[in-house]
N, C-alpha and C positions, 0 to 999 in steps of 0.2 A: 504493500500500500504506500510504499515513500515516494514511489514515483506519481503517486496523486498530489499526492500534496505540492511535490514539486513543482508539478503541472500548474497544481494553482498558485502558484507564488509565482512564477515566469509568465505563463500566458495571462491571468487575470489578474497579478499587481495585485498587491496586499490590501486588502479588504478590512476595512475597520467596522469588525459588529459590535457599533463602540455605542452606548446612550447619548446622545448629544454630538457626535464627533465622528469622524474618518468620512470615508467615501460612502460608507451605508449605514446611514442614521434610520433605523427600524425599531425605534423602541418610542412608539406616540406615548401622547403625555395620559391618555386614558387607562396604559400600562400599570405606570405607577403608581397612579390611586389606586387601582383596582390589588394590586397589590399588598397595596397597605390595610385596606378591606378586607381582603382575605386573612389576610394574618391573623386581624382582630378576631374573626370569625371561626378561626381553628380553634381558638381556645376552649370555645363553647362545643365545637362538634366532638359526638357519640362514635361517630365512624367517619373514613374519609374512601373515596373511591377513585384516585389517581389514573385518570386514562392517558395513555401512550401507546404511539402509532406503534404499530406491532412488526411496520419495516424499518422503524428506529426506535428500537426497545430501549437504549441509551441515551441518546442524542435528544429523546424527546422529554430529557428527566428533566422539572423545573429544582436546581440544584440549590434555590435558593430557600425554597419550599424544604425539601431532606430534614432539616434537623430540626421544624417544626412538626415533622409527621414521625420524627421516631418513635417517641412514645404515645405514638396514639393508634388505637384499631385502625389499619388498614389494610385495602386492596386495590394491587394493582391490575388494572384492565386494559392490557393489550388490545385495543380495539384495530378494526380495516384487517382482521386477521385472513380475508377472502383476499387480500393483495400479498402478503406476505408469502415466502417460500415456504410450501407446507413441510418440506422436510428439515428445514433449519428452526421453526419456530416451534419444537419442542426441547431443543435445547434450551432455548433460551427461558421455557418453563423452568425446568432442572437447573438452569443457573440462577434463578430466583430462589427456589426452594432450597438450595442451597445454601443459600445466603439469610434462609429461614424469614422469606419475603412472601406472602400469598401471593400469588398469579392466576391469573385467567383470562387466557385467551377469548376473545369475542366478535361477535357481528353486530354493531349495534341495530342496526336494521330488519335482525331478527329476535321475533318475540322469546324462538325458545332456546335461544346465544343467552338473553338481559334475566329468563327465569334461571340459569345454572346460578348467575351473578346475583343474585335476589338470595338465590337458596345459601349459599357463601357467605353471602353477609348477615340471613338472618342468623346462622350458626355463631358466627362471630359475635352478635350481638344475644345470642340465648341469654345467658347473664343479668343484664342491664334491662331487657323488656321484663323482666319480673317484676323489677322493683322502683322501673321510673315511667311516668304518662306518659311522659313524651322525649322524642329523641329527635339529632336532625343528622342526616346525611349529608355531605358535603362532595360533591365531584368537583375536583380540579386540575389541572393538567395546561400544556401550552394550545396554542391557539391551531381551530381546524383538527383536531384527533378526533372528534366524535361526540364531545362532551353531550351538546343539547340535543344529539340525534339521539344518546344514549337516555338522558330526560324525557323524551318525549315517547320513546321505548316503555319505558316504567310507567308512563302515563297513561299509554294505553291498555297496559295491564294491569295497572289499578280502577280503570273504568272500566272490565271488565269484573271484579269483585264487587267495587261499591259505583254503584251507578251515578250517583252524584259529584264524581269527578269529571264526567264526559265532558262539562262546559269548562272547564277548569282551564286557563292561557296556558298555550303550550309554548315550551321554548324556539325562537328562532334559530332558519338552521341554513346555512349556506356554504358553497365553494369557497370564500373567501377566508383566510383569518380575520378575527377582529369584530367579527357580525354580533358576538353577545359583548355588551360593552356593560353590563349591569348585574348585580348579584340578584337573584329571583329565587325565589323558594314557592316548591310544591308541595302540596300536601297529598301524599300516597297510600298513607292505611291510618286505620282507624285502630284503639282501643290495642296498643296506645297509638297514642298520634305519631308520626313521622314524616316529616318533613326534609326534602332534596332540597340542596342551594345547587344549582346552579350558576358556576362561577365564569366571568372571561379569563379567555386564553390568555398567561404569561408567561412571558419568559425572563431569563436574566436582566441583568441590563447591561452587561457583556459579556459578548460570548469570544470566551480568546482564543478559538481553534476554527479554524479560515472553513474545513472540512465539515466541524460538525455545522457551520452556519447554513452552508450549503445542502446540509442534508435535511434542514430544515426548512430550507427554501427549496428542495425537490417536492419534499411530500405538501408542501402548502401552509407549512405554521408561517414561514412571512412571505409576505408580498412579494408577487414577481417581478410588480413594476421598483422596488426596493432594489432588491440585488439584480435586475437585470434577466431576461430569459438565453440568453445565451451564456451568460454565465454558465446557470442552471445546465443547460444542455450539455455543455464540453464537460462539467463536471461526469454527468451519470455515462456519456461517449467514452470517458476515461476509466469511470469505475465498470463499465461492464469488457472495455478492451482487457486490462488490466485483469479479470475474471477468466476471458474466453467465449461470452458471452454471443460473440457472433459466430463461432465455429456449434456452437450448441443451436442457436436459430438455422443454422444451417443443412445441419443433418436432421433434424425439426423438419423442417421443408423441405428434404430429397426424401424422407420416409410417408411426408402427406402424399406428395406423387405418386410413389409407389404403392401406396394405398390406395389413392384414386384410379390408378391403373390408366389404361391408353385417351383419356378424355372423354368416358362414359359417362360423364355428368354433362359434358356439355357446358357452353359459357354460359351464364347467369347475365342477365340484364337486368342493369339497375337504371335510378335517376337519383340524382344528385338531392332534390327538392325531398326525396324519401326520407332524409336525415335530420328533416325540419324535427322539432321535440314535438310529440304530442302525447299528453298522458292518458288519454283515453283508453288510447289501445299501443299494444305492443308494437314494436320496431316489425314489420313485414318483411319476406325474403329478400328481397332487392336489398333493403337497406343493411341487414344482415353480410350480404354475401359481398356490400359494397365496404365494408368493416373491416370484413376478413381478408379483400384484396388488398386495403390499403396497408393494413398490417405486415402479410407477405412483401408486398413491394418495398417495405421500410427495412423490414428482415432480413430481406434479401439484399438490397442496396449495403447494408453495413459489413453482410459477414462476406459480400463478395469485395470490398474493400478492403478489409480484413485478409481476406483469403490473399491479394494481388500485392498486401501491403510486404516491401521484403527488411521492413527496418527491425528494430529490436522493445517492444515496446515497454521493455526495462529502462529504455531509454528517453528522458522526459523531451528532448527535442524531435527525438522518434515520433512520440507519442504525440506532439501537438502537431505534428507533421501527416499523422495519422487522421487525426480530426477534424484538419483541413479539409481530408479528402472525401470525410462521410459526414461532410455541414454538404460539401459539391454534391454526392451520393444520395441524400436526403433530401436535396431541391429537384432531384431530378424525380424522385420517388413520390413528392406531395405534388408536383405537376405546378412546379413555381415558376416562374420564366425571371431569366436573370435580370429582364429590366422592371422587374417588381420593384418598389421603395420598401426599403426595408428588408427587403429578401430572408437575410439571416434573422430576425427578429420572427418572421413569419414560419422559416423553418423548424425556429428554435420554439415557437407556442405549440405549433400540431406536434412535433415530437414528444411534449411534456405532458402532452395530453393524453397522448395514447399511454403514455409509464403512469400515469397518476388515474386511469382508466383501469389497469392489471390489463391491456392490451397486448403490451409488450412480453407480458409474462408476470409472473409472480416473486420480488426481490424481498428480502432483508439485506438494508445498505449497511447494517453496524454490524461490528464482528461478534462471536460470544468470547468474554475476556479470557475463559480458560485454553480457547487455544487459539484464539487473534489469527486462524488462518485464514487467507482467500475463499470466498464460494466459489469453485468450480460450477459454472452449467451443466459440466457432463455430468455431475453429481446429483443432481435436481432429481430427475427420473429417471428410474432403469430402461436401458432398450425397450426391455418387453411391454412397458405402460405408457410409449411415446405417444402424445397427444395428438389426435385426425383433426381437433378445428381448433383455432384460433381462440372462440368462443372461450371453451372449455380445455383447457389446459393442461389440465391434470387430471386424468382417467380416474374413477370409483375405485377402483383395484388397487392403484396407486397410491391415495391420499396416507397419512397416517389416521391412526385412532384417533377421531373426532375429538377436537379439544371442547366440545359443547362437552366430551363426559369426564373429561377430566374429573371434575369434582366424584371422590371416592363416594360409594353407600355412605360411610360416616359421617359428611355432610348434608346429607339427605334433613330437611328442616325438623323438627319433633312437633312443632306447631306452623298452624297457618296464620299466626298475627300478620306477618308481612307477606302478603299477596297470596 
């Protein structure tokens, strides 16, 4: 991994993830109140529920938060666990548990991902419902992990117990970091009472390692228009070269064909206008199959650059020499024409789109600390369970044991007071 770093201190010039100062001033002023807020508010919380992005289990720890949460019930909630590498992020359970940290993996998106998380915390909190009316839960974590997707989760499975929550303000929830700027509390079960704060995303107020800023600005805790979307891009260009990343996309794609056999499917026709959003109804084939081609043509564009590329990519000049040539590889694959304005700005949003979709595939960018090695791709999936679409990534056969069952029989609830 030193050759990233290097990369980013030569090609992007040293970056100051400074409060107030350097070239990338990303720490707005509604940060730090909201910070100071929270703190106050820890002292009072019964349990805390830490969410972090589950493809930067580290990177996305608020480290300033830590030594207010040591003595207190908590759990941590790997959430976006549908993007992560399903065979690297049970390590990274077993390095929590190690560390004698609760962990759980999760989908906030799913109801029966937030009830494992429910049944965890009521266990944790068995004790304390005996003998106090009310308690409050506290979810906090940096900005863009899941936090209010994960509030409005519980929301709905507490209006499914007690009907008179249905009308109840749900938390807002968006793409961006920054969208919760207020602390908001809900109220979830009855008898005894218990109440979720809802807190904004924070972070440090600086962050000294150029890498983890960057991995923070891949998955969306800051602003793209902050650090730049090209940045962004040559950094993950880096991190999956550095991997092998394209030689795995690649035999990825000579195994679809072989699968598909002599073009017995036939082309697919699509239209463009297909990929408008519409939430009524589900994306249609066209739109689908228009998905999937652009994906191959990205995949393919990289690891044939890769493949042709004869320099050393140990080598950082190598390496940005490398990048050059699949920003050129990637214009030609998103259908840019070089007298676009902006070209590379434009190359660099559809490719971070597609990685921040699990388009591109399914990453954990931090390492696990016990053996700080490289992810290999070839490692991802065995031959035998190599993925036929795009879609769907990782074959039923292949997944590990669903982290929904992580939680043992022994935390199975004893009562239903919480949900």
């Amino acid at each position: 991994m030193g050759v990233i770093k290097k990369v980013m201190k030569t090609g992007l010039g040293e970056m100051g993830f400074n409060k107030g100062g350097g070239p990338v001033n990303w720490f707005p002023g509604h940060m730090a109140a909201a910070s100071r807020a929270i703190r106050d508010r820890l002292k009072l919380a019964d349990f805390v529920i830490e969410v972090r992005d589950s493809r930067i289990p580290l990177s996305s720890t608020n480290e300033e938060l830590q030594p207010l949460l040591a003595g207190k019930r908590r759990l941590i909630a790997l959430n976006k666990k549908d993007l992560a590498n399903p065979n690297i992020l049970p390590k990274w359970l077993r390095h929590f548990e190690s560390d004698k940290q609760d962990c759980l993996s999760i989908n906030a998106h799913s109801k029966h991902s937030v009830r494992k998380l429910l049944e965890l915390v009521e266990l944790k909190l068995k004790e304390v419902i005996s003998r106090e009316p009310t308690l409050l839960v506290m979810v906090v974590g940096v900005p863009n992990v899941g936090k209010s997707a994960l509030i409005n989760c519980i929301h709905r499975i507490s209006a499914e117990h007690f009907p008179v929550q249905e009308k109840m303000k749900k938390a807002v929830v968006g793409p961006l970091p920054g969208v919760t700027q207020d602390i908001a509390g809900f109220k979830i079960a009855h008898q005894p009472s218990i109440y979720v704060l809802d807190t904004p995303g924070v972070l440090v107020p600086s962050i000294p390692d150029i890498e983890t800023g960057l991995k923070l600005a891949a998955t969306g805790s800051v602003k793209d228009s902050v650090v730049g979307e090209e940045r962004i891009a040559q950094y993950l260009l880096a991190v999956f070269n550095s991997r092998g990343t394209p030689l795995y996309w690649k035999n990825l794609n000579d195994r679809k064909k072989e699968l598909q056999g002599n073009g017995s499917e036939g082309k697919h026709e699509y239209n463009v206008k297909d990929l408008l959003p519409n939430r009524r109804k589900p994306p249609d084939d066209s739109a689908v199959y228009y998905i999937e081609d652009v994906v191959t043509e990205v995949q393919c564009a990289l690891s044939d650059s890769f493949s042709k590329f004869d320099g050393n990519v140990d080598d950082e000049n190598d390496m940005e020499d490398l990048i050059e040539l699949q920003f050129e590889a990637l214009q030609k694959a998103f259908k840019i024409p070089h007298t676009a304005s902006e070209c590379r700005a434009k190359v660099s949003k559809k490719f971070l789109t597609l990685f921040r979709m699990g388009k591109l595939g399914s990453f954990i960018l931090d390492h696990v600390p016990d053996t700080g090695k490289p992810v290999s791709d070839f490692d991802r999936v065995p031959d035998t369970c190599k993925p036929v679409s795009n879609l769907d990534h990782v074959s039923d056969s292949c997944k590990p044991v669903s982290n929904l069952d992580h939680v043992p029989d022994t935390y199975k609830p004893v009562s239903s007071k919480i949900l």
